[in-house]
C-alpha positions in Angstrom: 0.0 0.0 0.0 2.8 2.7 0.8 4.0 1.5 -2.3 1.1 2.5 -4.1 0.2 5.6 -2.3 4.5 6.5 -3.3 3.6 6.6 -6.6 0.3 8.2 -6.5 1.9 11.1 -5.0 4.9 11.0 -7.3 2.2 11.3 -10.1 0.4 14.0 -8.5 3.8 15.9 -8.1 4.4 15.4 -11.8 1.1 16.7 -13.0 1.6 19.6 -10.5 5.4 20.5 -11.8 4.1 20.3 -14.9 0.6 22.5 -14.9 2.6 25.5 -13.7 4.2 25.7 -16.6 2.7 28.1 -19.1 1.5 25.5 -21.2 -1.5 23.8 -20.8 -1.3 20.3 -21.2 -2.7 18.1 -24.4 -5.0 15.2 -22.6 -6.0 12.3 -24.1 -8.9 9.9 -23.4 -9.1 6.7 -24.8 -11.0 3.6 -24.1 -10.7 0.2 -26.3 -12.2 -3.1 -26.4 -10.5 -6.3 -27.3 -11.9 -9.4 -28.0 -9.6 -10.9 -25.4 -6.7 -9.8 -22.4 -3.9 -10.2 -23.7 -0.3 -10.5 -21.7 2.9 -11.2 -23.2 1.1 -12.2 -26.6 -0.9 -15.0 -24.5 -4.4 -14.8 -23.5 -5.3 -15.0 -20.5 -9.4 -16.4 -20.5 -10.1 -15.8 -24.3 -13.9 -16.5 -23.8 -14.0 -13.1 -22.0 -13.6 -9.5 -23.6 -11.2 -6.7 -21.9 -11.9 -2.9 -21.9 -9.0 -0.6 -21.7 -9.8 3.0 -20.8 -6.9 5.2 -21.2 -6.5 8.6 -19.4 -3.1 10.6 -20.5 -2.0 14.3 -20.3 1.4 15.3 -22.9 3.3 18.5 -22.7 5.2 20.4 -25.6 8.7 19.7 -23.2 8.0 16.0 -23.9 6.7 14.8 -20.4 3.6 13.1 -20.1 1.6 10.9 -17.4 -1.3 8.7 -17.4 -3.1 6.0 -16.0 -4.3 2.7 -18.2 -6.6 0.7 -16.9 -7.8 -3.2 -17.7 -11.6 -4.3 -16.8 -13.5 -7.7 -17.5 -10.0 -9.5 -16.9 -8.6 -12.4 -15.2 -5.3 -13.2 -13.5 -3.0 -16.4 -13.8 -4.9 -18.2 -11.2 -8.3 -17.6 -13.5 -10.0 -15.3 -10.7 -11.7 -12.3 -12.2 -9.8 -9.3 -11.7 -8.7 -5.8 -12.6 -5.4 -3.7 -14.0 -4.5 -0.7 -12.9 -1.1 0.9 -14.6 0.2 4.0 -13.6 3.1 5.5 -16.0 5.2 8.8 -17.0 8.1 9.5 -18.9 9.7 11.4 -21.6 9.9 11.5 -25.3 12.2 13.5 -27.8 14.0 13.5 -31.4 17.1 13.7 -33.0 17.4 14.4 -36.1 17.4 10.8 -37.3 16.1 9.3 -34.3 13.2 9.2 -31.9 13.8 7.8 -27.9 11.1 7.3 -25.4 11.4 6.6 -22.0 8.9 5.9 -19.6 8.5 4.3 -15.9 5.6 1.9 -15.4 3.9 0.6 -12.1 1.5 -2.6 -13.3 -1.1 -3.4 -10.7 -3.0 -6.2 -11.1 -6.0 -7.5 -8.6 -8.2 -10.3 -8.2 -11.3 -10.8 -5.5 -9.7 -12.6 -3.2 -6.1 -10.3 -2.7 -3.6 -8.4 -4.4 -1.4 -10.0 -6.9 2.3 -9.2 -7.4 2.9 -5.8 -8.4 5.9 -5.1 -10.9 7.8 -1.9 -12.0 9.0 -1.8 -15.6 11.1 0.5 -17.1 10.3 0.5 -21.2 12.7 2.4 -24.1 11.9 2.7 -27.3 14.1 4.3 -29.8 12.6 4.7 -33.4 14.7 5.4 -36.9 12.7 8.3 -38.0 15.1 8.9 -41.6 14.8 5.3 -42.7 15.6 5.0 -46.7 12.7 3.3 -47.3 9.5 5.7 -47.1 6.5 5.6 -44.4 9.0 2.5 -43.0 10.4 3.1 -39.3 12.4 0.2 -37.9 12.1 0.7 -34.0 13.6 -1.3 -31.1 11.8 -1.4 -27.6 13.5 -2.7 -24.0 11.6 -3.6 -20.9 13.1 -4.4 -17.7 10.7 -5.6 -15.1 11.3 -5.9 -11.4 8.7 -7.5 -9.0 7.8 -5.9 -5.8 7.9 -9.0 -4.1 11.0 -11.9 -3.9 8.0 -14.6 -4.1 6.2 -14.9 -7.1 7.3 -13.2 -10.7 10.9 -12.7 -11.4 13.1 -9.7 -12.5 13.1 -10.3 -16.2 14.3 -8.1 -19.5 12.3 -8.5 -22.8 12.9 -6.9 -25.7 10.6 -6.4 -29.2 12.3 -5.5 -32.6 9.9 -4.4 -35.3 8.8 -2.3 -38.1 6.5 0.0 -38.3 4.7 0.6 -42.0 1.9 3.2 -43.0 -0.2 3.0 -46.2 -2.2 6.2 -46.9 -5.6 5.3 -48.6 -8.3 8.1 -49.9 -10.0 7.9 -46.5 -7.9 6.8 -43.6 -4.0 5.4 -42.9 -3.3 1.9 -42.6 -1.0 0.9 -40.1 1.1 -2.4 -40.0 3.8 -3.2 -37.3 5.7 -6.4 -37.7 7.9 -7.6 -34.6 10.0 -10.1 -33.5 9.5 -11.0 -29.3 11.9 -11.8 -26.8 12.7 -12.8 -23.3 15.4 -12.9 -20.8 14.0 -14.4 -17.4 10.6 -13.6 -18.1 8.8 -12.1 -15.6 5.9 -14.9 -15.4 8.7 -17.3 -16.0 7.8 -17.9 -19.4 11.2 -19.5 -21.7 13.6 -17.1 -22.5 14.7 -16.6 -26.1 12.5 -15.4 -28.7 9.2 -15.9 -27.5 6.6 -15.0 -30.4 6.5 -13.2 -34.0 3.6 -10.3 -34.1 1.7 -8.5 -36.3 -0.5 -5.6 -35.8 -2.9 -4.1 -38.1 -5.1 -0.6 -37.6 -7.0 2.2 -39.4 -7.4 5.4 -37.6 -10.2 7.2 -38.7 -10.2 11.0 -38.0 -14.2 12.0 -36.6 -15.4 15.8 -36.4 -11.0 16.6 -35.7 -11.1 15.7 -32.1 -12.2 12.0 -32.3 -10.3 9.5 -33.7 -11.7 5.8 -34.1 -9.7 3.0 -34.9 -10.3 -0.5 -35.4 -7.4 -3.1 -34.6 -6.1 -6.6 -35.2 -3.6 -8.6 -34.2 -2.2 -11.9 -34.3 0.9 -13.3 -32.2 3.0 -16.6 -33.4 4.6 -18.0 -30.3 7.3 -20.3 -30.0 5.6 -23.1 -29.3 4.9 -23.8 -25.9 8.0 -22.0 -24.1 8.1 -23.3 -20.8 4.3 -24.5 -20.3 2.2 -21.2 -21.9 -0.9 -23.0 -20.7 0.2 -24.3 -17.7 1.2 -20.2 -16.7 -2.7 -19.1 -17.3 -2.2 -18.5 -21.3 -4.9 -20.3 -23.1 -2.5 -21.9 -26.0 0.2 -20.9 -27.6 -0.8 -18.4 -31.3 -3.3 -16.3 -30.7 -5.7 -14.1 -33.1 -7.2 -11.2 -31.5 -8.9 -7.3 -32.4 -10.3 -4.5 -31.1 -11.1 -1.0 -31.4 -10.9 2.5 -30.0 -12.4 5.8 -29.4 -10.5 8.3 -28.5 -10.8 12.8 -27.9 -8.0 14.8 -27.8 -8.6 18.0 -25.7 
């Protein structure tokens, strides 16, 4: 709980720091819905939907904060539960490169008591110049560290992709490929590479504030790393989608 309340105040702080400024914050709301929870391209229940409301506010320096939630889930032991994940961090550009930093705090509970929380720090660094046009090759890092000794381990994942965007008459389409993988996997999933993933959407611009965007995705794991099913996931490839409306204010 002190834990919690830490960085509830450290978010508050931020936000705070922040709003004095004399810019006024972009915020973002969002809210999706997926066919099925997904977690670390397994699913987790995939007879149930998720809905992911999505709260963020972005400043012009390249701070931002927000607070992503998960309802309708379920946890590893199948008990119905809830995600809470609070984040900040900070984005800028080079000329040829874009970085992204950001700290996250993943809370995830069920009925009957709190599961393991875990911290993650995530960078992504994107090749913005890239030869080929509307292609951005991008790598991401995770480093996750569980609050408690018991239960999920420190683990280090990583996701290489590309990023491709195909302008039609009415609306972009967006493809990212990736390759997945692992190193002491926080749910003790194999390490190695874990899964190939692709992700298709089309963001459709409504009355300039609203955006809606219809999703889908599909994950090819490696098999059955280290018991997939046995760890909550439902089997190993899964085929998933979605969509999202969001405002900008």
């Amino acid at each position: 709980m002190k834990k919690r309340i830490m960085m509830l105040a450290m978010a508050a702080v931020f936000c705070w720091a922040n709003l004095a400024q004399a810019e006024n914050p972009e915020v973002l709301l969002k809210v999706d819905v997926f066919s099925k929870y997904i977690c670390s391209n397994g699913a987790i229940a995939s007879d149930k939907m998720s809905i992911q409301p999505n709260l963020q506010l972005s400043w012009k320096n390249g701070w931002y904060v927000g607070i992503l939630s998960f309802l309708g889930v379920h946890n590893y032991n199948r008990n119905s539960a809830s995600e809470n994940d609070l984040y900040f961090g900070y984005t800028f550009e080079t000329e040829n490169l874009k970085f992204d930093t950001s700290y996250w705090y993943y809370m995830l509970y069920d009925l009957h008591k709190s599961s393991d929380d875990v911290n993650a720090i995530i960078e992504q660094v994107s090749w913005k110049t890239c030869p080929v046009p509307s292609l951005t090759p991008y790598v991401k890092l995770e480093g996750d560290m569980p609050n408690k000794k018991s239960g999920p381990k420190k683990g280090f994942q990583w996701r290489v992709g590309l990023q491709y965007e195909v302008a039609t008459k009415y609306f972009p389409l967006k493809f990212d490929a990736s390759l997945n993988a692992a190193e002491n996997h926080v749910y003790g999933l194999k390490s190695g590479v874990t899964c190939g993933r692709l992700d298709v959407s089309a963001p459709i611009k409504l009355f300039s504030k609203y955006t809606l965007e219809p999703n889908i995705h599909y994950a090819r794991n490696n098999g059955d790393p280290d018991g997939r099913a046995g760890k909550g996931f439902t089997k190993s490839n899964e085929l998933w989608f979605g969509i999202g409306l969001s405002r900008t204010f």
